[in-house]
Each structure stands twice: as C-alpha cells, then as structure tokens.
ChimeraX commands (.cxc) that place a marker at each C-alpha (Angstrom):
marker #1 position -67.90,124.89,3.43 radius 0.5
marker #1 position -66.09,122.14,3.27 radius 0.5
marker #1 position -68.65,119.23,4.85 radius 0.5
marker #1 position -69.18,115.41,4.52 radius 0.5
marker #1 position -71.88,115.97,2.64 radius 0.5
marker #1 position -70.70,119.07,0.79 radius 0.5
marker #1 position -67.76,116.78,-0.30 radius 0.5
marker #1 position -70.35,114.20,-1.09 radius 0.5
marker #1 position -72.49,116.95,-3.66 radius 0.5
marker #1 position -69.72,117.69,-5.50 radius 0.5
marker #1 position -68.75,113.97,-6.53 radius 0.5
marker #1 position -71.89,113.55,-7.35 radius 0.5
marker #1 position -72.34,116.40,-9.82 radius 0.5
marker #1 position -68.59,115.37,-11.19 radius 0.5
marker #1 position -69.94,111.82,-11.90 radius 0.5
marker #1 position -73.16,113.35,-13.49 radius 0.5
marker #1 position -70.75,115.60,-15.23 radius 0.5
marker #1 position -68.92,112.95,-16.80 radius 0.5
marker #1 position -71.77,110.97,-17.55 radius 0.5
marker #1 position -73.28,113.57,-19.93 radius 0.5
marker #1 position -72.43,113.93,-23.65 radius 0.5
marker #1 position -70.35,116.56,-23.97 radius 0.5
marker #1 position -69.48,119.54,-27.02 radius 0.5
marker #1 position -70.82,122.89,-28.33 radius 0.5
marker #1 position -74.31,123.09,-28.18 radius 0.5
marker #1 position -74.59,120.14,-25.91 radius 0.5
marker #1 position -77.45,121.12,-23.13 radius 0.5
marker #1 position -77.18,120.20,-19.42 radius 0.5
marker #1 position -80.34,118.47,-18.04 radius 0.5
marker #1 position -82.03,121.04,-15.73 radius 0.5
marker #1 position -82.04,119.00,-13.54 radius 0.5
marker #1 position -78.78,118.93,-12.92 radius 0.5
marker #1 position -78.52,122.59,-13.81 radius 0.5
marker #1 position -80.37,123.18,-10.97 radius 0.5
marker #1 position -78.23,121.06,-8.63 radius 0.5
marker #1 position -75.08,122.88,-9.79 radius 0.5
marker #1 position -76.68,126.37,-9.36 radius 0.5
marker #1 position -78.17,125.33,-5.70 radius 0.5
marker #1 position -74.42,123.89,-5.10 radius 0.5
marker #1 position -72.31,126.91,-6.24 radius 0.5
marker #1 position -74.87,129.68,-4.72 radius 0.5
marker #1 position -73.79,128.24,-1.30 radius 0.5
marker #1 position -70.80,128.07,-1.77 radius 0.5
marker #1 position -70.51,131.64,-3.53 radius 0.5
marker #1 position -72.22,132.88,-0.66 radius 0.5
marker #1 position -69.83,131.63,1.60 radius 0.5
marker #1 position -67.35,133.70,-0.60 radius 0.5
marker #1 position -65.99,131.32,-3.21 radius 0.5
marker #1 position -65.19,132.76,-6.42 radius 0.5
marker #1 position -67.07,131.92,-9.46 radius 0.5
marker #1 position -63.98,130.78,-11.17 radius 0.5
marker #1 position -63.09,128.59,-8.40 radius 0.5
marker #1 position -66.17,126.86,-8.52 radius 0.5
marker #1 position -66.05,126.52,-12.45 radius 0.5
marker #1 position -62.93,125.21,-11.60 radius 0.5
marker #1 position -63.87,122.80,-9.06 radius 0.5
marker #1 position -66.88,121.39,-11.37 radius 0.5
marker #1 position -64.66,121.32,-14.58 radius 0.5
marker #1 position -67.42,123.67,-15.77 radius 0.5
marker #1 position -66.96,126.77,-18.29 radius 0.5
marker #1 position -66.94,130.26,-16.11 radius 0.5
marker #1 position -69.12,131.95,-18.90 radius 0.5
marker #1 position -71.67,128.80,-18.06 radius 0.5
marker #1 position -71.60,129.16,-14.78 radius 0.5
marker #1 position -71.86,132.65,-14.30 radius 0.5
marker #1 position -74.75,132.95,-16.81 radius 0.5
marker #1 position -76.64,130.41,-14.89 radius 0.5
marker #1 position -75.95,132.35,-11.37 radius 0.5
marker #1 position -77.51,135.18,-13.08 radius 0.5
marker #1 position -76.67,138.38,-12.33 radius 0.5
marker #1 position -76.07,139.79,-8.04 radius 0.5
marker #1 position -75.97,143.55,-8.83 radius 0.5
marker #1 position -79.01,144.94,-6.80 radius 0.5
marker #1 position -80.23,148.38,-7.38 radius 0.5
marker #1 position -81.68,148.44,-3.49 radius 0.5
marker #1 position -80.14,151.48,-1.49 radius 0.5
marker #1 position -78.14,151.31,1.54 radius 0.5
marker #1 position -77.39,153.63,4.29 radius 0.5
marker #1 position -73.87,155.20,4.17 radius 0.5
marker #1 position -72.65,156.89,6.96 radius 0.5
marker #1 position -70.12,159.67,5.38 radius 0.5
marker #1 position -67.07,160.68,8.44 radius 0.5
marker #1 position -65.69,164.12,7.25 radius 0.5
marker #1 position -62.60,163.29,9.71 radius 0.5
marker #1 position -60.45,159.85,10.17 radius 0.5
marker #1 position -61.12,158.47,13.66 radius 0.5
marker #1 position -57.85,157.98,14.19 radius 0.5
marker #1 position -54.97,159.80,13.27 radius 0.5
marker #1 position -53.26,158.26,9.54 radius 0.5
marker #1 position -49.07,157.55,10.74 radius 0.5
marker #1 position -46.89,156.08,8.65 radius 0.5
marker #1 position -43.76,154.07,9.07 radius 0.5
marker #1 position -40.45,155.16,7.33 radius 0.5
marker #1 position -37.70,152.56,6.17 radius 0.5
marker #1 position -34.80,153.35,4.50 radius 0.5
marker #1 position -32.38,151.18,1.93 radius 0.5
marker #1 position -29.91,151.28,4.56 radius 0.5
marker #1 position -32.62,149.87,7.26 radius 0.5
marker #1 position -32.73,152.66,9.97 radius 0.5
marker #1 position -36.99,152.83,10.76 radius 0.5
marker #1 position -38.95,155.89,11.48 radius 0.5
marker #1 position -42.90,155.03,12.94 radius 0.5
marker #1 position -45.45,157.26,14.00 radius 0.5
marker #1 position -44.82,160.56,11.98 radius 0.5
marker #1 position -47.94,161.80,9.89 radius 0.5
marker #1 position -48.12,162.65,6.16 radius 0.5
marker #1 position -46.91,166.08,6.38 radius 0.5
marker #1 position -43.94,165.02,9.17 radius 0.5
marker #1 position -43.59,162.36,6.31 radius 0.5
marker #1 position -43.07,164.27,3.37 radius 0.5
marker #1 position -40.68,166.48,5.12 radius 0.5
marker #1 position -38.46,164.15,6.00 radius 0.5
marker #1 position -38.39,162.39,2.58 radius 0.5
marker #1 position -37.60,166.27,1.02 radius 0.5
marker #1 position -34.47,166.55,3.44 radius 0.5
marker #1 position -33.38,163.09,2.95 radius 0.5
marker #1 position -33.82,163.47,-0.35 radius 0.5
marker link #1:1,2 radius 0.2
marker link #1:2,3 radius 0.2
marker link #1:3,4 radius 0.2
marker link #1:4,5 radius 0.2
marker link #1:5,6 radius 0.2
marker link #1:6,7 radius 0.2
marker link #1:7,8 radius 0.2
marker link #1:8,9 radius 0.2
marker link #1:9,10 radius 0.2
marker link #1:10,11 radius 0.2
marker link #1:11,12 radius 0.2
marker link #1:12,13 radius 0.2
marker link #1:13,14 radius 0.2
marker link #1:14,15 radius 0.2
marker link #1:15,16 radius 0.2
marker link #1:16,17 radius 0.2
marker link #1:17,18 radius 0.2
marker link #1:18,19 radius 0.2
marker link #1:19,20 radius 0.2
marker link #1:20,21 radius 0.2
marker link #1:21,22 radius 0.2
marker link #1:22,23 radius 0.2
marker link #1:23,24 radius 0.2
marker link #1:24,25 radius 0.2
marker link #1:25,26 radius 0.2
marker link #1:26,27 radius 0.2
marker link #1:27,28 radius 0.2
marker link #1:28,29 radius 0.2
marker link #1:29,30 radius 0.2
marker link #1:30,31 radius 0.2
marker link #1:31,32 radius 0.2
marker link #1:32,33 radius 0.2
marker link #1:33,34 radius 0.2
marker link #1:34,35 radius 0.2
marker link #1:35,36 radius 0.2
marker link #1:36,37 radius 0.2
marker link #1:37,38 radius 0.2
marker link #1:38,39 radius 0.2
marker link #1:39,40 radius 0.2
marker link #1:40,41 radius 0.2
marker link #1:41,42 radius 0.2
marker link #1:42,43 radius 0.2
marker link #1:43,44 radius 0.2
marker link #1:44,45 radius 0.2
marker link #1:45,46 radius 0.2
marker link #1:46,47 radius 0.2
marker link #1:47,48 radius 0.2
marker link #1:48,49 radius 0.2
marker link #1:49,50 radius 0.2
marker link #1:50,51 radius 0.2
marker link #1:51,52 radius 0.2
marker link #1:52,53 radius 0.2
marker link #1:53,54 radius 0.2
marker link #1:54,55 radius 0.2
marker link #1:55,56 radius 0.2
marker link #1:56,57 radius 0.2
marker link #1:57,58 radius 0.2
marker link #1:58,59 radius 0.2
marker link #1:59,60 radius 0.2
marker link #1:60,61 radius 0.2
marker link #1:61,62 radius 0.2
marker link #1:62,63 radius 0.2
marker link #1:63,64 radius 0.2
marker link #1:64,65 radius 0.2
marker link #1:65,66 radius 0.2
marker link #1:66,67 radius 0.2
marker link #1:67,68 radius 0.2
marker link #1:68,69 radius 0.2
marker link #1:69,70 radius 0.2
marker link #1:70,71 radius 0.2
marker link #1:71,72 radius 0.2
marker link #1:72,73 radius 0.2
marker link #1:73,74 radius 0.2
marker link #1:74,75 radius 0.2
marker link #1:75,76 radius 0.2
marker link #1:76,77 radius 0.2
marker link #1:77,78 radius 0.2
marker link #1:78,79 radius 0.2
marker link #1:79,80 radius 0.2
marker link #1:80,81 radius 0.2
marker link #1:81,82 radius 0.2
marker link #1:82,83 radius 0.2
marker link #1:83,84 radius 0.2
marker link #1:84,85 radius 0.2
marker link #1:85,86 radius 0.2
marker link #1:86,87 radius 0.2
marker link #1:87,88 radius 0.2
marker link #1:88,89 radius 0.2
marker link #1:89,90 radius 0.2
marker link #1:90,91 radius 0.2
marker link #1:91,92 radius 0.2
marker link #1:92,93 radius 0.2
marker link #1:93,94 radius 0.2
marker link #1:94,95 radius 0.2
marker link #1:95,96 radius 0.2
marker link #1:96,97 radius 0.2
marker link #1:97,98 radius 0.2
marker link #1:98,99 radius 0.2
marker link #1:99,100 radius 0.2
marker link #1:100,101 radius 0.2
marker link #1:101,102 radius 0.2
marker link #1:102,103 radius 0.2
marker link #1:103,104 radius 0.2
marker link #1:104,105 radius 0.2
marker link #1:105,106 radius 0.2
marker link #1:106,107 radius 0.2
marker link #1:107,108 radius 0.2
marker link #1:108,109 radius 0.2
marker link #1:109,110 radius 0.2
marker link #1:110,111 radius 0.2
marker link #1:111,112 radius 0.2
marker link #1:112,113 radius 0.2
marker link #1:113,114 radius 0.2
marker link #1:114,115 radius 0.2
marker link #1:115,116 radius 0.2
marker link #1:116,117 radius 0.2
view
C-alpha cells in the first residue's frame, strides 16, 4: 500500500525514530509503539513481511515481531479433502541435447527416462 499518506506515516515514524534516545534497554514511547504496530499490521496484512517492515522502519525484527504479537489462531477451518486430481498431472520432458517431450504422465514419464537411460 503504497499511498500519499502511507508514504507520509512512515516519515513520520522515521523522524520520531530518530528523535528518540537510542541503546539497550532504551523504551519506545507507547505512543509511538502504537503508531508503528497500527502502521505495520496494515501493511502485514496487505502481505508485507515482518522483516521488510523492520527493515523499512530501521527497527529490530525481534522488536517488531514481539510487538505484532503472535497470528497463529487455533479456530478450525473447513477442508475439503479430493481423493482424485481434477485434472490429469503431465509433465514436460527436456533433454541436454534440447529435443522436448509434453503431455506424457508420470508413469509414461518414468518409462521413458528408464529407456533413455
């Protein structure tokens, strides 16, 4: 999500970022704690990685991940279980020497490879 005014949040938590005294044991205001999380939960949700937004704040990854708590949910979800592919599995031969086979299953596959072979 690459906005305006997404642009414009993450300049401003860089600048608040650099304005804070930094080291071990050093807190982060909650404040601004809170901004970061509410800033990297959108854009985690929008599939960013954690250690691309770390990254992108000049943050630790242990920080920021411990802050953004944990996702793992222990709700269940339906699974639909297909005993058969839909579609038949084909694979495509190439040899060293370029010549292409398509279309031939695993068994046509394998049998092929044996007498090349």
């Amino acid at each position: 999500m690459k906005t305006a005014a997404g642009m414009g949040e993450i300049e401003a938590i860089r600048r608040a970022l650099r304005g804070r005294e930094a080291g071990p044991g050093r807190r982060y205001a909650p404040e601004l704690q809170r901004r970061i999380v509410r800033w990297a939960e959108l854009r985690r949700d929008g599939g960013t990685s954690v250690e691309g937004l770390a990254a992108a704040l000049g943050i630790r990854v242990d920080t920021l991940r411990r802050w953004l708590g944990s996702r793992s949910t222990r709700a269940l979800i339906p699974v639909h279980v297909v005993s058969e592919p839909t579609q038949p599995l084909t694979l495509t031969l190439i040899s060293p020497s370029g010549f292409r086979v398509e279309g031939l299953g695993v068994t046509q596959t394998a049998a092929l490879l044996r007498e090349l072979g």
